[in-house]
BAKE-477907 format. One record per residue (C-alpha): residue number from 1; x, y, z. Coordinates in steps of 0.25 Angstrom, whole numbers. Each point is the difference from the previous one (the first is absolute). Example, Ala and Ser with C-alpha at 12.3 -4.5 7.8 and 13.67 -1.06 7.14 Angstrom:
BEGIN
> 1/49/-18/31;
> 2/6/14/-2;
//
This chain:
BEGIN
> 1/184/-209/-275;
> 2/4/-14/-2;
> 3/-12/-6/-5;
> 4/-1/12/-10;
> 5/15/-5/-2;
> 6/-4/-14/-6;
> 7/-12/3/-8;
> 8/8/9/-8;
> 9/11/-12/-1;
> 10/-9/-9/-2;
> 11/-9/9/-13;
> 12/15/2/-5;
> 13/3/-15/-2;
> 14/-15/-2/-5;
> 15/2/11/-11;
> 16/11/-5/-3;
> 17/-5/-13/-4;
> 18/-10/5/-7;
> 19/7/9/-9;
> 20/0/12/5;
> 21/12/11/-5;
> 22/10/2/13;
> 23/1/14/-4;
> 24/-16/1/2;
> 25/-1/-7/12;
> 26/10/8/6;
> 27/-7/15/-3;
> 28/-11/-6/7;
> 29/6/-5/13;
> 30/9/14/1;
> 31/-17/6/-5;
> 32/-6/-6/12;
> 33/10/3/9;
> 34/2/14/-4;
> 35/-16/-1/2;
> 36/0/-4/13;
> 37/10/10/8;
> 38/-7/12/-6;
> 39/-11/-5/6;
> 40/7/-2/13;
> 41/7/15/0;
> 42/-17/4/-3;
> 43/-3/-8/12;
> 44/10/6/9;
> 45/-2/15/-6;
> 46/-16/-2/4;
> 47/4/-5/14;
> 48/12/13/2;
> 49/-12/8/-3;
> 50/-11/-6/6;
> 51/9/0/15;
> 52/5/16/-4;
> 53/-16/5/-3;
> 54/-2/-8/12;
> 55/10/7/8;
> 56/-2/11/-3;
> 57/-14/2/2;
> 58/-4/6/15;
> 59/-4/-7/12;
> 60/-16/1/1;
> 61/0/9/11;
> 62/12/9/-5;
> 63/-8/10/-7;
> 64/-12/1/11;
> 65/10/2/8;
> 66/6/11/-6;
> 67/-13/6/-3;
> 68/-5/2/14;
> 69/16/3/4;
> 70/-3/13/-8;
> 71/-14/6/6;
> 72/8/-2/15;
> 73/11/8/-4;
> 74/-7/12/-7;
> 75/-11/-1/13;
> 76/11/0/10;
> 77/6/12/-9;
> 78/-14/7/0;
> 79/-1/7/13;
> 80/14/5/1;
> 81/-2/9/-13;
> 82/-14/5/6;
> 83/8/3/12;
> 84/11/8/-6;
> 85/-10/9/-6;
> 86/-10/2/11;
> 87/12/2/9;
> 88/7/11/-8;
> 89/-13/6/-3;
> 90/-1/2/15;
> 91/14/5/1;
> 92/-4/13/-11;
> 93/-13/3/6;
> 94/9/10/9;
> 95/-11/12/-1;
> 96/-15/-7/5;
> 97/-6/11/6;
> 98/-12/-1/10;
> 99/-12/8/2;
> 100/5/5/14;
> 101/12/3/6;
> 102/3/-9/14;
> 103/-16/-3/-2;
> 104/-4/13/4;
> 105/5/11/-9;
> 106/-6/3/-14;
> 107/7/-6/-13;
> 108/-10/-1/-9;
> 109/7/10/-11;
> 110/13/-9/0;
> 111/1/-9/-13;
> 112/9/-14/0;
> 113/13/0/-10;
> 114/-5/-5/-14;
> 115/-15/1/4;
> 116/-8/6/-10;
> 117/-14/7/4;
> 118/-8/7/-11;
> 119/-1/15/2;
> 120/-7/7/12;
> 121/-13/6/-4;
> 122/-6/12/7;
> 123/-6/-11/10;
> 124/11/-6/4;
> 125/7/14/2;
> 126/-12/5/8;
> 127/-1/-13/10;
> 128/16/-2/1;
> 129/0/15/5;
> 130/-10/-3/9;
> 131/6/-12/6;
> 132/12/6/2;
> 133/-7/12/7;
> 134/-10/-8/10;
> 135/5/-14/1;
> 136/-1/-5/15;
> 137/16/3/1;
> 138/-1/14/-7;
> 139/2/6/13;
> 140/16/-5/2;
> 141/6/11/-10;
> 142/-8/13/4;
> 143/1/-6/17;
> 144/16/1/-2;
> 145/1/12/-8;
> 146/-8/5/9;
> 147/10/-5/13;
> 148/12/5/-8;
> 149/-6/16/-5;
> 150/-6/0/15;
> 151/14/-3/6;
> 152/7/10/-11;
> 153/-10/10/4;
> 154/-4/3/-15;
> 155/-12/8/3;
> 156/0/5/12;
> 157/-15/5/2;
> 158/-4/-14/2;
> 159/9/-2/15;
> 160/3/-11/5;
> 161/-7/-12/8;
> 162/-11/-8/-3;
> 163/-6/10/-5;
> 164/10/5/-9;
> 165/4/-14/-7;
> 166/-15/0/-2;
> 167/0/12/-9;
> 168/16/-4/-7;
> 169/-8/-14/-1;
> 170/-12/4/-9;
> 171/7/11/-9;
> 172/9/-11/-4;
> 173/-10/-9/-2;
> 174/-8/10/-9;
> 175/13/1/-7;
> 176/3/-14/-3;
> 177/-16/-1/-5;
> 178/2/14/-8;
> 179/12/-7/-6;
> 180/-5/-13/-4;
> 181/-10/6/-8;
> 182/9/8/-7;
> 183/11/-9/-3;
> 184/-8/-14/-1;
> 185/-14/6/-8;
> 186/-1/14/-5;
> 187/13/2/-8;
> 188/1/-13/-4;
> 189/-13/0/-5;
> 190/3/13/-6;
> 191/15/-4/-8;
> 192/-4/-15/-2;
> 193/12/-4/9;
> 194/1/-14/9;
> 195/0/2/14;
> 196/5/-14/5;
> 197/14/-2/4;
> 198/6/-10/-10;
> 199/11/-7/7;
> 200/13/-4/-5;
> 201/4/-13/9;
> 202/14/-1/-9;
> 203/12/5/2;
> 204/11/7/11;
> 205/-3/7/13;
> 206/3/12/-8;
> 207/-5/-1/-12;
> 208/-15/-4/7;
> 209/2/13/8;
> 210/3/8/-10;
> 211/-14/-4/-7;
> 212/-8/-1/11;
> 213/3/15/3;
> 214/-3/5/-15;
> 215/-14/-6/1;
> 216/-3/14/7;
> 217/4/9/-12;
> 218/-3/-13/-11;
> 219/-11/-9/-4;
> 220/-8/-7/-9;
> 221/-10/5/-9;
> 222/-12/-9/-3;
> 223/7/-6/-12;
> 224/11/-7/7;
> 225/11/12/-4;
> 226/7/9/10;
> 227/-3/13/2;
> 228/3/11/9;
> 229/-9/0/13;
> 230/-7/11/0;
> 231/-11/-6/11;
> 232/9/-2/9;
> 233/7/14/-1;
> 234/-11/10/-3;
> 235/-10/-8/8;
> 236/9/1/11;
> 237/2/13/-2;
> 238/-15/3/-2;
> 239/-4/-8/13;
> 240/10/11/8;
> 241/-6/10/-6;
> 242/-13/-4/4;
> 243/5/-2/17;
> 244/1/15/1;
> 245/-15/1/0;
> 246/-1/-9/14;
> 247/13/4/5;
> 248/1/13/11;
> 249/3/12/-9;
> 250/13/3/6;
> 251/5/-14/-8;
> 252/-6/5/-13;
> 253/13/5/-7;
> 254/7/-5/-11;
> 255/14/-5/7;
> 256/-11/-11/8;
> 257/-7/-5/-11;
> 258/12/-2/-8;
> 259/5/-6/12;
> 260/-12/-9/1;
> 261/1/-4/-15;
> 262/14/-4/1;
> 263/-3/-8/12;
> 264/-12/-8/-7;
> 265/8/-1/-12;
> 266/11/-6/7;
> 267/-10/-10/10;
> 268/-4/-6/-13;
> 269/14/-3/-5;
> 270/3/-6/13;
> 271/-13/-9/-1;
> 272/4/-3/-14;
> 273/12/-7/4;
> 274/-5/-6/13;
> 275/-10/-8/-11;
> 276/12/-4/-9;
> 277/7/-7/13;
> 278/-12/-4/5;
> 279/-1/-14/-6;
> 280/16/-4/4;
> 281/-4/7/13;
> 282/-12/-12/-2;
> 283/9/-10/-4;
> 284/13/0/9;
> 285/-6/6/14;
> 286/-13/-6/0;
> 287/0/-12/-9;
> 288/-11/5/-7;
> 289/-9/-1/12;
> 290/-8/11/-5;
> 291/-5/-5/-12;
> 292/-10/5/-10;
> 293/-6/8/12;
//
């Protein structure tokens, strides 16, 4: 500053000795000095925001850092949403029926909640009859209606004994065949109905019950739309009818076969909601032990 100091003083003196106006000379000086501290408040300006761009641009490894921070937190998120879905999934699937009840007795008419099947041709009703009349377990029904009409004394022609629950053992068993037919193959076949036992898995105690025992006078048609059951009714009814042809002649009257009918009506109620319970049965006593046996 000083040496700019005594240039100027010394250009002053020289100007004026060589004529100059002091009224010029002095616009110039106040020119160059104006000059010279815009371009110091440029210089400073250019550093303020030089060091401001500079400060406010990120560190290098800032924005990988932040990159790869959020694929971890989604990734560590991941498996809990597919947990929460899978797990309450497992918690509505209350109505998964097997095809056996305890492994050994049959279930192959029992649909799961919300499972949908097409609808049963004449084949599937033929062969689900069947099964039902002459799988391996097939015996357990007729061998404990037989104990309990033999202990009753229902028909007392046949006696008692060995003998006895012989002859109880294979009328009832002839009836549970006679009735499987009936009920599962030729009047379904005949009014288009659905057979199968569409289980409802939601609900209260109650409210379950309720439907499980108006299975035996309601079903399905083959559409999907609820009628009433005429299979199960008439086909029950018919299958009575049909016993008094193997049955001693003194049980051939009309109070016995009504009696009868009832009593097949009401055993396939009672199964009806024996499958509705089955898979809580499943579930809470055995752990699902059983399967899809």
């Amino acid at each position: 500053m000083a040496s700019k100091f005594l240039s100027r003083q010394f250009l002053y003196r020289h100007a004026l000795s060589r004529g100059v106006p002091a009224t010029l000379l002095l616009a110039g000086t106040l020119a160059s000095t104006n000059l010279a501290a815009q371009q110091a408040d440029a210089d400073n300006s250019s550093a303020t925001v030089l060091t401001a761009s500079t400060a406010a641009t990120p560190a290098p490894d800032a924005a990988p850092q932040a990159t790869t921070a959020a694929p971890q937190s989604s990734s560590s998120n991941q498996p809990a949403s597919q947990s929460q879905p899978a797990q309450s999934t497992q918690e509505e699937s209350t109505g998964q029926q097997t095809k056996r009840i305890l492994g050994i007795i049959p279930n192959f008419r029992a649909v799961s909640t919300d499972e949908k099947l097409p609808p049963e041709t004449v084949k599937d009703k033929f062969m689900s009859a069947t099964q039902d009349s002459f799988d391996y377990s097939s015996i357990f029904f007729p061998a404990v209606i037989a104990l309990y009409n033999m202990g009753e004394r229902t028909t007392p022609q046949f006696h008692q004994g060995a003998a006895g629950y012989a002859r109880y053992f294979w009328h009832s068993a002839v009836d549970q065949t006679s009735e499987n037919y009936f009920v599962e193959f030729i009047f379904p076949t005949i009014t288009h109905e659905d057979s199968r036992y569409y289980t409802l898995g939601r609900g209260g105690f109650f409210k379950r019950t309720g439907y499980a025992l108006s299975r035996a006078v309601v079903t399905r048609s083959n559409s999907g739309t609820e009628v009433f059951n005429i299979s199960e009714v008439f086909g029950a009814g018919a299958s009575a009818g049909i016993s008094n042809l193997y049955y001693p002649s003194a049980s051939r009257s009309v109070g016995n076969t009504v009696s009868e009918w009832v009593e097949d009506v009401g055993i396939d109620a009672g199964t009806f909601w024996f499958r509705e319970f089955w898979p809580d049965i499943n579930r809470h006593v055995f752990h699902n032990k059983y399967g899809q046996q």
